[in-house]
C-alpha positions as a Markdown table, in Angstrom:
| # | Residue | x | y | z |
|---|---|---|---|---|
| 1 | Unk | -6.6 | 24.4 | 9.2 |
| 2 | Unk | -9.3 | 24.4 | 12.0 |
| 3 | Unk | -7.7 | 23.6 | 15.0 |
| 4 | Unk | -10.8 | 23.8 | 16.7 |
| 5 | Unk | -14.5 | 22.0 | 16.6 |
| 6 | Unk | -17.4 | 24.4 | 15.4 |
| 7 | Unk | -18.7 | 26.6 | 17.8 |
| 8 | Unk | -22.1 | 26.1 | 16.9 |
| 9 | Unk | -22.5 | 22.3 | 16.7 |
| 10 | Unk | -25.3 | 20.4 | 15.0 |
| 11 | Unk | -26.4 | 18.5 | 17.8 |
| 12 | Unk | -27.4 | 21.5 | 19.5 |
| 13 | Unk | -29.0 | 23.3 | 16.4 |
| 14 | Unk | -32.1 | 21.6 | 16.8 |
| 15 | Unk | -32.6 | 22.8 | 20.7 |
| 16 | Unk | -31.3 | 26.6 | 19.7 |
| 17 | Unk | -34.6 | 26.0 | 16.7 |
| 18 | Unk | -37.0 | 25.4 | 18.9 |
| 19 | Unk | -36.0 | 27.9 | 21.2 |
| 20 | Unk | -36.4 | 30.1 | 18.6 |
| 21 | Unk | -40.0 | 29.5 | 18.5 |
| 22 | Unk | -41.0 | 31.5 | 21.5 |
| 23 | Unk | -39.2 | 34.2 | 20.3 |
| 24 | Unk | -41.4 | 34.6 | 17.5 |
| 25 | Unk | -39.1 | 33.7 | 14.8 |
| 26 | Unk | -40.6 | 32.1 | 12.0 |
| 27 | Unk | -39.8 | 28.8 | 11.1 |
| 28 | Unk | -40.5 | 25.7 | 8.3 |
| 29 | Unk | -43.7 | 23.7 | 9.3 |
| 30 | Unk | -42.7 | 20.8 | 7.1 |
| 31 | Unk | -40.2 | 18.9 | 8.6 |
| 32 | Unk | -39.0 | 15.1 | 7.3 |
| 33 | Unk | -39.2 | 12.6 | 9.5 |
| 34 | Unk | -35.5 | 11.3 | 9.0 |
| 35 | Unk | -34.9 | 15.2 | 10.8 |
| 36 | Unk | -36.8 | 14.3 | 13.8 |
| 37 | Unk | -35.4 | 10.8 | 14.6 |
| 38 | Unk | -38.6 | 9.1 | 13.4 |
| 39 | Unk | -39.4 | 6.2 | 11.7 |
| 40 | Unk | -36.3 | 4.7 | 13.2 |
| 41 | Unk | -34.0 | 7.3 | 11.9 |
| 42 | Unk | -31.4 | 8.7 | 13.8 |
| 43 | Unk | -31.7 | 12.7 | 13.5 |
| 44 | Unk | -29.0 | 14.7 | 11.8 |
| 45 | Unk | -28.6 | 16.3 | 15.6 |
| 46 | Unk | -27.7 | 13.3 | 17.1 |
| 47 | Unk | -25.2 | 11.7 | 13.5 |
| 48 | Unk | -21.7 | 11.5 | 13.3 |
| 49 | Unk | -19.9 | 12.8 | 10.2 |
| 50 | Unk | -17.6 | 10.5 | 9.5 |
| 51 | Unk | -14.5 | 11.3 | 6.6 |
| 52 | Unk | -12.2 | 8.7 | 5.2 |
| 53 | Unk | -8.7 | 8.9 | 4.4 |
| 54 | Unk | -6.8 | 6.2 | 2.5 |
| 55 | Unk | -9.8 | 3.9 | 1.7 |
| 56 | Unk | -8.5 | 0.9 | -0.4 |
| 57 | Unk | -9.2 | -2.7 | 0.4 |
| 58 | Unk | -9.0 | -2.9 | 4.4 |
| 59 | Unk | -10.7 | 0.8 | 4.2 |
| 60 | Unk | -13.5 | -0.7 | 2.5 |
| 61 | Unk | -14.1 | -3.3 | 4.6 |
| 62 | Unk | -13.8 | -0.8 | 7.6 |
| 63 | Unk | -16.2 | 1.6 | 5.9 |
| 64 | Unk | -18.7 | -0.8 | 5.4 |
| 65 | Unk | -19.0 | -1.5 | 9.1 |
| 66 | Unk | -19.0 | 2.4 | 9.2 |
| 67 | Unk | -22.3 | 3.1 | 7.1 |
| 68 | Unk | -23.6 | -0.1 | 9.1 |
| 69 | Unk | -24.5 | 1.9 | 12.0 |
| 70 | Unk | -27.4 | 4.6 | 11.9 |
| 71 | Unk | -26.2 | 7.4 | 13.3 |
| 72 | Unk | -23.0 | 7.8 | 10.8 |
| 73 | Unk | -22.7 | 10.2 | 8.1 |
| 74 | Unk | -20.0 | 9.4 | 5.7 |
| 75 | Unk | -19.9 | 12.8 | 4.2 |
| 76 | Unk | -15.8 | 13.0 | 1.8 |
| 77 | Unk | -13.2 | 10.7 | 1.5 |
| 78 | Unk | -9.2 | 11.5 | 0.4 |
| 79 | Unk | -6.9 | 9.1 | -1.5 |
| 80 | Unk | -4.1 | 9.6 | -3.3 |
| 81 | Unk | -5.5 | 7.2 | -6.0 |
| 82 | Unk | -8.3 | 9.1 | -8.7 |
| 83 | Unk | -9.4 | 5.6 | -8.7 |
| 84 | Unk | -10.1 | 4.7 | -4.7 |
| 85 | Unk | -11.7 | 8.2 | -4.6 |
| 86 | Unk | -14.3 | 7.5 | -7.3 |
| 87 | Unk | -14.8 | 3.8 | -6.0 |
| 88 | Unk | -15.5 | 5.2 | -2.1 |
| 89 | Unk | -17.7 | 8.5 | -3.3 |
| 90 | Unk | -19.7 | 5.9 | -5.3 |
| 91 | Unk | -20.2 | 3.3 | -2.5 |
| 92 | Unk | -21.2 | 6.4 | -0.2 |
| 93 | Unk | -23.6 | 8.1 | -3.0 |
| 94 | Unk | -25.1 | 4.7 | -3.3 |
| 95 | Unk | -25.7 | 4.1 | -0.1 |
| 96 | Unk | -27.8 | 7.5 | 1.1 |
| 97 | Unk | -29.5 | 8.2 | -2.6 |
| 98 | Unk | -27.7 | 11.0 | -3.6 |
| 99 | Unk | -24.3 | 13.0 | -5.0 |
| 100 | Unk | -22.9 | 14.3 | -1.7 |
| 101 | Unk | -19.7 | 12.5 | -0.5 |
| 102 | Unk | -16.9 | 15.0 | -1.7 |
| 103 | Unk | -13.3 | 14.1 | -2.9 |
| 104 | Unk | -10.1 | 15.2 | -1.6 |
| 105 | Unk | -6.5 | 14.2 | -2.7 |
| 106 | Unk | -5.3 | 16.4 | 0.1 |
| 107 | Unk | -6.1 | 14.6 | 3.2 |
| 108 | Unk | -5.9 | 18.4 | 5.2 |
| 109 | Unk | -8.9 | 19.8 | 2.9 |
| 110 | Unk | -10.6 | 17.1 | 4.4 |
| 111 | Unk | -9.7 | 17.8 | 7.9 |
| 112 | Unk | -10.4 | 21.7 | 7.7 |
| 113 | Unk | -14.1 | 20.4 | 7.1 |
| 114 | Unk | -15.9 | 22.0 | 10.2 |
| 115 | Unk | -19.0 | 19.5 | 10.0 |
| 116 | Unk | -16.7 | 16.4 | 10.3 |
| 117 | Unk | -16.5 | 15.4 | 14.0 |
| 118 | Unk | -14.2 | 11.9 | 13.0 |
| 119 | Unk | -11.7 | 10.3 | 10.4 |
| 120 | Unk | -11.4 | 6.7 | 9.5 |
| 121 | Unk | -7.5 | 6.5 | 8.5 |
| 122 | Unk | -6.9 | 3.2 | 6.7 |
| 123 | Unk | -3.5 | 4.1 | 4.5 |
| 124 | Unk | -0.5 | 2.8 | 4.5 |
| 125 | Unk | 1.6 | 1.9 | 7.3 |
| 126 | Unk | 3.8 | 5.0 | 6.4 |
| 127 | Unk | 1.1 | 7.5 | 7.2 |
| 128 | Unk | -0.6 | 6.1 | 10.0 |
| 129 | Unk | 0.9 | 8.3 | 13.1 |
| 130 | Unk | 1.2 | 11.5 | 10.6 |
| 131 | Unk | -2.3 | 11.2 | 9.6 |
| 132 | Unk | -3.3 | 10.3 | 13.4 |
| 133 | Unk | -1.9 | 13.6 | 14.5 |
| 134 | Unk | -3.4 | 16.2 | 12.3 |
| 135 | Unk | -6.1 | 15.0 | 12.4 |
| 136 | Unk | -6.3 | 15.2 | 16.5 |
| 137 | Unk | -4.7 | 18.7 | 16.2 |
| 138 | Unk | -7.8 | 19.1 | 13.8 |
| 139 | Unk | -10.1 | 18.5 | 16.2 |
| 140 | Unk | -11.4 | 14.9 | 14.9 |
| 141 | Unk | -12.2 | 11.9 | 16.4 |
| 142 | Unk | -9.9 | 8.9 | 15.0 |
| 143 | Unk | -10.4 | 5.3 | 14.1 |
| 144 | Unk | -6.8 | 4.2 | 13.1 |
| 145 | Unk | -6.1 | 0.7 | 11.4 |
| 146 | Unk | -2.8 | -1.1 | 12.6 |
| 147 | Unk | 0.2 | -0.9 | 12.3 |
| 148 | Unk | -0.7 | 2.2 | 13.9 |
| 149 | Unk | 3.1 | 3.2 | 14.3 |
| 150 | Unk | 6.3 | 3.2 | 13.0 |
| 151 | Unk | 8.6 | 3.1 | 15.5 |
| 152 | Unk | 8.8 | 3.7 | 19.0 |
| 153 | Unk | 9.1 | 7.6 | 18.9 |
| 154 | Unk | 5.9 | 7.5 | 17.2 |
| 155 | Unk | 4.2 | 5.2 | 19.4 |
| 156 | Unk | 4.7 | 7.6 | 22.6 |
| 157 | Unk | 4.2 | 10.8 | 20.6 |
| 158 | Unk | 0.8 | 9.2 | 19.3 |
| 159 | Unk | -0.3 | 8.7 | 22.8 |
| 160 | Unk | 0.4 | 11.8 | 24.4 |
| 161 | Unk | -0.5 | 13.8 | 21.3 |
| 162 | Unk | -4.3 | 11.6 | 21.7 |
| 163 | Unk | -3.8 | 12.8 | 25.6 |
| 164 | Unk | -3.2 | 16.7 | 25.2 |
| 165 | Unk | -5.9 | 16.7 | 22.9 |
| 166 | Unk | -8.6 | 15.2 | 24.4 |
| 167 | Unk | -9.9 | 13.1 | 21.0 |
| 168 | Unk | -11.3 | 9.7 | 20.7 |
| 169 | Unk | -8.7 | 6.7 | 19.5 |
| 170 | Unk | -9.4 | 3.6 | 18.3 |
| 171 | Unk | -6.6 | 1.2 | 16.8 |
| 172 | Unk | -7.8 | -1.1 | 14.7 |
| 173 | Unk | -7.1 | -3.9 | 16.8 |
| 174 | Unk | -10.9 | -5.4 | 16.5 |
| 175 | Unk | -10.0 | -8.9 | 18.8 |
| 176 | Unk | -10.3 | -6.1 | 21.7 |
| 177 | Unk | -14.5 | -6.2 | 20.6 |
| 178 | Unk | -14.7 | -10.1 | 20.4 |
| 179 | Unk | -16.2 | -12.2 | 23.1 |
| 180 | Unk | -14.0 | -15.2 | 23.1 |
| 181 | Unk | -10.5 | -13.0 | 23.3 |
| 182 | Unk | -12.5 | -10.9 | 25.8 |
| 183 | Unk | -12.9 | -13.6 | 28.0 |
| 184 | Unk | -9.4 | -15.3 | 27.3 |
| 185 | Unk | -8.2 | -11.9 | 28.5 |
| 186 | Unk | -9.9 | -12.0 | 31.4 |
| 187 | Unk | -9.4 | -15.0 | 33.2 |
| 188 | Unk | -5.7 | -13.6 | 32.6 |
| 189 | Unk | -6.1 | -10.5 | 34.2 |
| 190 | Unk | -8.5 | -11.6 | 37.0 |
| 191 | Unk | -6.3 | -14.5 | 38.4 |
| 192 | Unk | -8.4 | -17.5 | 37.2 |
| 193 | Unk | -5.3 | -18.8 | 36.2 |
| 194 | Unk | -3.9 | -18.2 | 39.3 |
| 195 | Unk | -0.4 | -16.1 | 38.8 |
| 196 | Unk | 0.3 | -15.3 | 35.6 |
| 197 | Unk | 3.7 | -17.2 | 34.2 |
| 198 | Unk | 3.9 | -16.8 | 30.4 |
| 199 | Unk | 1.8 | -14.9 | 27.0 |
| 200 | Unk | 2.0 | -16.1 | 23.8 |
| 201 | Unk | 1.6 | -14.2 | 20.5 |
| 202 | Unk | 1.4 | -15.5 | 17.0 |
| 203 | Unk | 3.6 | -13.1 | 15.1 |
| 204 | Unk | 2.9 | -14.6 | 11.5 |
| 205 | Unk | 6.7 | -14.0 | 10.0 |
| 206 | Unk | 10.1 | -14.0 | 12.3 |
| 207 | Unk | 11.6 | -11.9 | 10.2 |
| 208 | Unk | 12.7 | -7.9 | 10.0 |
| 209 | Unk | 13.8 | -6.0 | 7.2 |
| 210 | Unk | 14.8 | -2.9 | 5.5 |
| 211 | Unk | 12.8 | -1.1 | 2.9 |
| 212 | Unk | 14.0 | -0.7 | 0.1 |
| 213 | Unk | 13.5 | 0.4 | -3.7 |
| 214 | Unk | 12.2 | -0.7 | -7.2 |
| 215 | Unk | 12.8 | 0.3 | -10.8 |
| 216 | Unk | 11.6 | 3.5 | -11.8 |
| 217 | Unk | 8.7 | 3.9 | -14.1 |
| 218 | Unk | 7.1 | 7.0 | -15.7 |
| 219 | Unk | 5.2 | 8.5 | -12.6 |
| 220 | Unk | 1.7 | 9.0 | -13.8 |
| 221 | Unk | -0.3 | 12.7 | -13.2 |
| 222 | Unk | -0.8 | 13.1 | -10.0 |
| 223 | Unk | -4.7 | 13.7 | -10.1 |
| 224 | Unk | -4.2 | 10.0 | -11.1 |
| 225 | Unk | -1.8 | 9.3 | -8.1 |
| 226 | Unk | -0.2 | 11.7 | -6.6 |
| 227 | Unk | 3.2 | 9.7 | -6.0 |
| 228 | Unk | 4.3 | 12.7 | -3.3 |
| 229 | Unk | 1.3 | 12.8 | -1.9 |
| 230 | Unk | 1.2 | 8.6 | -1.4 |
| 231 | Unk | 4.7 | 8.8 | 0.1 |
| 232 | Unk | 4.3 | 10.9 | 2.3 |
| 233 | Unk | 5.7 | 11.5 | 5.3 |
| 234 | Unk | 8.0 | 7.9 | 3.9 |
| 235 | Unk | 11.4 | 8.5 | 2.6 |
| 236 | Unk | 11.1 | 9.1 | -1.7 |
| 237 | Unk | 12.0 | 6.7 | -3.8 |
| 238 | Unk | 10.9 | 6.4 | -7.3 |
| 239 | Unk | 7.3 | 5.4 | -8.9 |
| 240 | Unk | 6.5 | 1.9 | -9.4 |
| 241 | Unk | 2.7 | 0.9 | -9.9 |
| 242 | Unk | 4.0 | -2.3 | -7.6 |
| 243 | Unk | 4.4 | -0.3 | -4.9 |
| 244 | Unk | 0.7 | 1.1 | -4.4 |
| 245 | Unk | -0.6 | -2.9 | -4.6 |
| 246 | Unk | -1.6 | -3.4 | -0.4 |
| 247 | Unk | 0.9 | -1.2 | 0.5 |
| 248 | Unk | 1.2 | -3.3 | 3.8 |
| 249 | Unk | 4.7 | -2.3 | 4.9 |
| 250 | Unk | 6.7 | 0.8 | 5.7 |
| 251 | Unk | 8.4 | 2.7 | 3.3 |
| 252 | Unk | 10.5 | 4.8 | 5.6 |
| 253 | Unk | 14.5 | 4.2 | 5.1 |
| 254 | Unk | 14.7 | 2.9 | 8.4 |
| 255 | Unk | 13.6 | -0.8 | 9.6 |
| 256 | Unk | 10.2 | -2.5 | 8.1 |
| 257 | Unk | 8.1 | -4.0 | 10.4 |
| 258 | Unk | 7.6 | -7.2 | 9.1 |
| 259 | Unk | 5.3 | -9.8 | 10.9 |
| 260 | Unk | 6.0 | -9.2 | 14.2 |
| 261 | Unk | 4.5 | -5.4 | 13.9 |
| 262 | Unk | 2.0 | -6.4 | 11.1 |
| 263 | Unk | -0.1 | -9.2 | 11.9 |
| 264 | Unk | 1.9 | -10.0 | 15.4 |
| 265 | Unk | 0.8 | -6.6 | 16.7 |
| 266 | Unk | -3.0 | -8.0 | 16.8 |
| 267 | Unk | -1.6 | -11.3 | 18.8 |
| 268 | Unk | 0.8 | -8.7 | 21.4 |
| 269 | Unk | -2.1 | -6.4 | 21.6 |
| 270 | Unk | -4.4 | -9.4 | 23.5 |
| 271 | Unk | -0.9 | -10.1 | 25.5 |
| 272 | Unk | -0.9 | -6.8 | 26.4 |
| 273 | Unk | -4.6 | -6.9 | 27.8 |
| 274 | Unk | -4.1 | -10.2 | 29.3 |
| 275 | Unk | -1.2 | -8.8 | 31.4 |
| 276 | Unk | -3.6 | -5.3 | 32.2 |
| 277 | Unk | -1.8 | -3.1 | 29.9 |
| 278 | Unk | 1.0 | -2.7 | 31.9 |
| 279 | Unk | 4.1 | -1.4 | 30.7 |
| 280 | Unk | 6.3 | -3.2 | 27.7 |
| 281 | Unk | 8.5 | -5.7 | 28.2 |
| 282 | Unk | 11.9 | -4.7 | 29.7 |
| 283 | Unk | 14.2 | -7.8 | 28.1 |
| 284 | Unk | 13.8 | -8.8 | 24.7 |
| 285 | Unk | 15.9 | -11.9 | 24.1 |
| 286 | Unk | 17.3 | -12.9 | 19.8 |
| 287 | Unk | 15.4 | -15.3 | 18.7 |
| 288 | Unk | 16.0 | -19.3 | 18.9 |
| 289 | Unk | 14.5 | -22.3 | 17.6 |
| 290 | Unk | 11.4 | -20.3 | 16.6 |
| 291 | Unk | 10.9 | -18.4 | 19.1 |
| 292 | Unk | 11.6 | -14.8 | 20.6 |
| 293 | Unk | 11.3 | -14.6 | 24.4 |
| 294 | Unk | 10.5 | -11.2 | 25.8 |
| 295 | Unk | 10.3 | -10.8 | 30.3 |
| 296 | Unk | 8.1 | -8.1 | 31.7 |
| 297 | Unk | 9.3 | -6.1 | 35.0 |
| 298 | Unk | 7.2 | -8.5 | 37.1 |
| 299 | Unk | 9.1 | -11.8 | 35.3 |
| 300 | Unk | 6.2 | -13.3 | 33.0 |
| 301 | Unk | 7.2 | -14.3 | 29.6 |
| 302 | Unk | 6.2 | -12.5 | 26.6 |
| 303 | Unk | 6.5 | -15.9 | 23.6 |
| 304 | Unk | 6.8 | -14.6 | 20.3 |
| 305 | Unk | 6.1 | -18.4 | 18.2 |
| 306 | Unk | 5.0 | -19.0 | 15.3 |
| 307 | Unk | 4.6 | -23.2 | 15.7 |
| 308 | Unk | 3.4 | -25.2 | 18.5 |
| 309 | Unk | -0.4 | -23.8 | 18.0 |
| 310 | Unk | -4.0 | -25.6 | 19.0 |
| 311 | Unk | -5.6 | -24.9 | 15.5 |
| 312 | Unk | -7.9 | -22.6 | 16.3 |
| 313 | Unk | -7.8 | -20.5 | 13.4 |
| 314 | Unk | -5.7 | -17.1 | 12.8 |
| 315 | Unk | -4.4 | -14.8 | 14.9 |
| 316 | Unk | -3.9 | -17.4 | 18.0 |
| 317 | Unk | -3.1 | -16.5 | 21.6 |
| 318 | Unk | -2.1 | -18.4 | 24.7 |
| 319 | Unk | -2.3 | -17.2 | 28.6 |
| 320 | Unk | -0.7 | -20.1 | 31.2 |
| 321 | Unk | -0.8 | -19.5 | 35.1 |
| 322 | Unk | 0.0 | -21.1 | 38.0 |
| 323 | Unk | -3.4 | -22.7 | 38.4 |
| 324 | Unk | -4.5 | -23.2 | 34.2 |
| 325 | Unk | -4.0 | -21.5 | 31.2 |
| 326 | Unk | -6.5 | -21.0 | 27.7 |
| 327 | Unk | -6.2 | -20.5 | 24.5 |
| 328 | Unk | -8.2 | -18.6 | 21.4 |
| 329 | Unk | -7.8 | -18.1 | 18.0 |
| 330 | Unk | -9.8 | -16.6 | 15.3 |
| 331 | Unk | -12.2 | -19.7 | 14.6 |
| 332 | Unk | -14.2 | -18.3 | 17.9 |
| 333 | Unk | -13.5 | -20.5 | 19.9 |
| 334 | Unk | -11.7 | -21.2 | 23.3 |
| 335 | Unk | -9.6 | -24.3 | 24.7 |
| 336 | Unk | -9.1 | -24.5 | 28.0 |
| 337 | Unk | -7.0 | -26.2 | 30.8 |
| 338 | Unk | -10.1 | -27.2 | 32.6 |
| 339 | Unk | -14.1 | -26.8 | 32.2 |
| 340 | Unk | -14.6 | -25.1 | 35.6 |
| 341 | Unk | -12.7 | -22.1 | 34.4 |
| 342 | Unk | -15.6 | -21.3 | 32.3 |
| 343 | Unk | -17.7 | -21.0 | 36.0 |
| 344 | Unk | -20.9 | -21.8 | 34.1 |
| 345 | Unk | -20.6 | -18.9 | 31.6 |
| 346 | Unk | -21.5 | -19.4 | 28.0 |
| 347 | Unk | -19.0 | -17.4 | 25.3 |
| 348 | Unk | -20.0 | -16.3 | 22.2 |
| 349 | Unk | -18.3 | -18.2 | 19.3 |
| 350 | Unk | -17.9 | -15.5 | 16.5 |
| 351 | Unk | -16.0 | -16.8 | 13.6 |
| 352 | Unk | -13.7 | -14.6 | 11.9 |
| 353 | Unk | -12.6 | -11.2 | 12.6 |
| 354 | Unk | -15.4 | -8.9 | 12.4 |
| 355 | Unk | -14.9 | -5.3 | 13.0 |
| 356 | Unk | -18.2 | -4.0 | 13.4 |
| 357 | Unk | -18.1 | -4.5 | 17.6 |
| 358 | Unk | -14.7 | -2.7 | 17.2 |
| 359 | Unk | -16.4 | 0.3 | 15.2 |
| 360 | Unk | -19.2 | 0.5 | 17.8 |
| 361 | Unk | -17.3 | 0.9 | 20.8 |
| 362 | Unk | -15.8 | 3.8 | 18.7 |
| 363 | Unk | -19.0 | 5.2 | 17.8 |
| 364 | Unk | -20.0 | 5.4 | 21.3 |
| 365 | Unk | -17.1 | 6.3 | 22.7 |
| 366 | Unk | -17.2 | 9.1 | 20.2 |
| 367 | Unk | -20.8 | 10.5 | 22.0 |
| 368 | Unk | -20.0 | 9.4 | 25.3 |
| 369 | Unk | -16.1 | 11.1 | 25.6 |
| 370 | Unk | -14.8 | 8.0 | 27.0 |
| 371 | Unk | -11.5 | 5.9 | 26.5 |
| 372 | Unk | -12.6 | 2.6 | 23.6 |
| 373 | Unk | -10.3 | -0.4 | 23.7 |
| 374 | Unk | -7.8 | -0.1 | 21.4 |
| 375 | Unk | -7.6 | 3.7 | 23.1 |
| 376 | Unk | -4.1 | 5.4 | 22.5 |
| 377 | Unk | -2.1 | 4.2 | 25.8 |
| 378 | Unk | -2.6 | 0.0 | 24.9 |
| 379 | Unk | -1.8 | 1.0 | 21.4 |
| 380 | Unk | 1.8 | 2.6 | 22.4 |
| 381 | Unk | 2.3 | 0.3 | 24.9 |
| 382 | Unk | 1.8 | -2.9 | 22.3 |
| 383 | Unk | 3.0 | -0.6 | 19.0 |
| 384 | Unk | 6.5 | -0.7 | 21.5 |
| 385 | Unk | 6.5 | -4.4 | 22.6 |
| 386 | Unk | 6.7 | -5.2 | 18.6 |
| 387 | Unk | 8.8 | -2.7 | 17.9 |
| 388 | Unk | 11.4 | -3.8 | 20.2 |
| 389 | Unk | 11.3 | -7.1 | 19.6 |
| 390 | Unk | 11.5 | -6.2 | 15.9 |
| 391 | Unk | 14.7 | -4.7 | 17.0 |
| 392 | Unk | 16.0 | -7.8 | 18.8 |
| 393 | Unk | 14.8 | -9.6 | 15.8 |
| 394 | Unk | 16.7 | -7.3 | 13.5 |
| 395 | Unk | 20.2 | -7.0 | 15.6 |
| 396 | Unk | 19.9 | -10.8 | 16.3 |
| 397 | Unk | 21.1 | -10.1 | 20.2 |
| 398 | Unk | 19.3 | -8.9 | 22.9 |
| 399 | Unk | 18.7 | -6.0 | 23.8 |
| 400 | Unk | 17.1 | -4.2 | 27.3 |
| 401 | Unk | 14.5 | -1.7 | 27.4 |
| 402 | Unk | 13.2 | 0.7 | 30.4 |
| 403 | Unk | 10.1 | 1.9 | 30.0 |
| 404 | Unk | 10.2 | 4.8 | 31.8 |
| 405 | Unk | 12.8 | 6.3 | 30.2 |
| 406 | Unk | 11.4 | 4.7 | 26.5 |
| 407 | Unk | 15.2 | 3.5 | 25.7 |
| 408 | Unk | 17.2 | 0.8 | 25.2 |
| 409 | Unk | 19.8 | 0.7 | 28.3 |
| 410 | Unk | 23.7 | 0.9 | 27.6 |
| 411 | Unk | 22.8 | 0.3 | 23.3 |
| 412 | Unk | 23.4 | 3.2 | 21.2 |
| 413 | Unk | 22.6 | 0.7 | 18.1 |
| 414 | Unk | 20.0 | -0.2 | 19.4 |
| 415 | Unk | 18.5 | 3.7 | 20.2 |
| 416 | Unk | 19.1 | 4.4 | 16.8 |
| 417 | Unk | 15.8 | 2.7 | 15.5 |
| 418 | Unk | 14.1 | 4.2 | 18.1 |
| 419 | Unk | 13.2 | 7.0 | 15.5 |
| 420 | Unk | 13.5 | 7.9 | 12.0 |
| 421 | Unk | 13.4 | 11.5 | 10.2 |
| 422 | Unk | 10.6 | 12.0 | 8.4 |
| 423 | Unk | 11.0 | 13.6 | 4.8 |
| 424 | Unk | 9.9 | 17.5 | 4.5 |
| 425 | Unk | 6.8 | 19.0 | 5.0 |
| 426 | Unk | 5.9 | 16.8 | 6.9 |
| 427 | Unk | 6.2 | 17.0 | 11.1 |
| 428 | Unk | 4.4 | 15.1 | 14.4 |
């Protein structure tokens, strides 16, 4: 496996050409105009090569706002499914006129691909971090979608891994990109509210669990899915076609992350911003009548609800101070505690959750070298607030967490979920 980008890169081919010229070397005269950046084009030079790994229905979406943008190349794609492969090389082909998007089943061909500069990982929870880190030790560039951990192990090797390797990381936590959260976070974060008292987060399902198993089935060829392959890094358990349907949990033997890491991990992300990505929370508290109350180092309140909301769509958050407080959700729009926090500034209203802002501030962080949102260090930081509480949640007590040393103080039961051991080949 390259561990290494290629010495010769693209984007400086075209300058080493024409220097060529005064050396008397001969060269093509005909040149297209797509080469040369015209007509609107962006030049191969100046393109990123984009690979995808684990492309089903949130991958799609994803790689749509991928081959949006002019300056991507989405040049293979990897799945463990026959089927996703064929689907994603076809949606590819279609869209630049030709045959070329190759298929891999093992995601490390892909990575040992010189001329690929970045990955889009959209698999399963159960691959995320694995994925995440070869492909940095690969040399690529990484859009991740969320859960983007497993656990907190994960969660701090990710960062430091992203760190030591100087790549690009981008969690797929898109709200980061939107105006109206943007803002919400802000007033948070620049003292319009005045001192910040409590964050809420919607974590869509108090619950955690434990993975577990279905019947066994006849596992089918593995150039039709490769059942290893799909499990990865996971702890095996035997074939059953329901289990490759979303595939939005973790299969490890250890604890699932249910709502709180799944959807909440969105809602804690925004917390996390509003309260400048500081460190986790230090007290996670069990949960009563609904709620799970978490206390950062400085004493504001991290409020896992799931009731109580302003409905303002999905994916709500809520930031009280001293002086005000707002609210957002995914409808686009903001409520606040008073009209003069908005200080005459119109907000964007964008319905949904698109990703393509997201994607861009990847893309450009990709050219530029510099830290996107969702970088590596607010992922860990968030990836842990939901884990631990997911812990409290799952020991139904609470439990205390120092975030300098990354465990749980005086709880051996507690440091046991910290981690769990992944199944062979596979390391971090």
């Amino acid at each position: 496996m390259s561990k290494q980008p290629k010495s010769l890169h693209r984007r400086r081919f075209l300058n080493t050409s024409l220097a060529a010229v005064g050396t008397g070397i001969a060269l093509p005269t005909i040149i297209p105009s797509s080469a040369l950046g015209l007509d609107g084009a962006v030049p191969p030079s100046e393109r990123i090569v984009v690979g995808g790994i684990g492309i089903g229905n949130r991958g799609t979406y994803d790689l749509g706002c991928f081959l949006e943008q002019k300056d991507v190349q989405f040049a293979a794609v990897c799945d463990a499914k026959e089927a996703r492969r064929v689907a994603v090389k076809k949606i590819a082909d279609d869209k630049y006129g030709n045959q070329n998007c190759k298929m891999y089943r093992d995601f490390r061909e892909l990575l040992d691909r010189s001329d690929i500069d970045a990955v889009l990982i959209a698999t399963g929870p159960n691959w995320h971090c694995t994925a995440s880190m070869y492909a940095a030790k690969a040399g690529k560039d990484i859009y991740c979608e969320k859960p983007c951990t497993k656990n907190v192990a994960q969660s701090l090797i990710l960062k430091d891994t992203i760190r030591r390797t100087g790549r690009v990381f981008q969690a797929g936590t898109q709200r980061r990109n939107l105006p109206h959260f943007a803002f919400a976070c802000e007033l948070a974060r620049t003292g319009k509210l005045g001192k910040l008292t409590r964050v809420y987060a919607h974590p869509a399902g108090m619950q955690a669990m434990t993975s577990g198993w279905l019947a066994p089935e006849p596992e089918p060829d593995k150039n039709v899915v490769d059942w290893n392959m799909y499990l990865g890094p996971a702890a095996w358990r035997p074939f059953n076609p329901k289990l490759l349907d979303g595939f939005n949990f973790e299969k490890g033997g250890g604890l699932v992350g249910g709502g709180v890491l799944e959807w909440g991990s969105h809602c804690v992300d925004l917390c996390q911003w509003a309260v400048n990505d500081v460190l986790p929370p230090v007290e996670y508290n069990a949960p009563k009548d609904g709620q799970l109350v978490a206390r950062y180092a400085d004493g504001v309140e991290l409020v896992f609800r799931e009731t109580g909301w302003i409905p303002l769509g999905s994916c709500p958050v809520r930031f009280e101070g001293a002086n005000g407080w707002v609210e957002a959700g995914d409808s686009g729009k903001l409520v606040l505690s008073s009209p003069e926090l908005l200080a005459g500034r119109t907000v964007a209203e964008i319905d949904g959750y698109p990703a393509t802002f997201h994607v861009r501030d990847f893309l450009d962080c990709v050219k530029s070298r510099s830290q996107p949102k969702g970088n590596a260090e607010a992922a860990c930081n968030a990836h842990i607030a939901c884990h631990a509480a997911n812990i409290a949640l799952y020991l139904n007590r609470q439990v205390k967490f120092d975030p300098v040393t990354n465990e749980f103080v005086g709880d051996e039961h507690a440091n046991r979920l910290r981690s769990e051991a992944l199944r062979e080949p596979w390391r971090l």
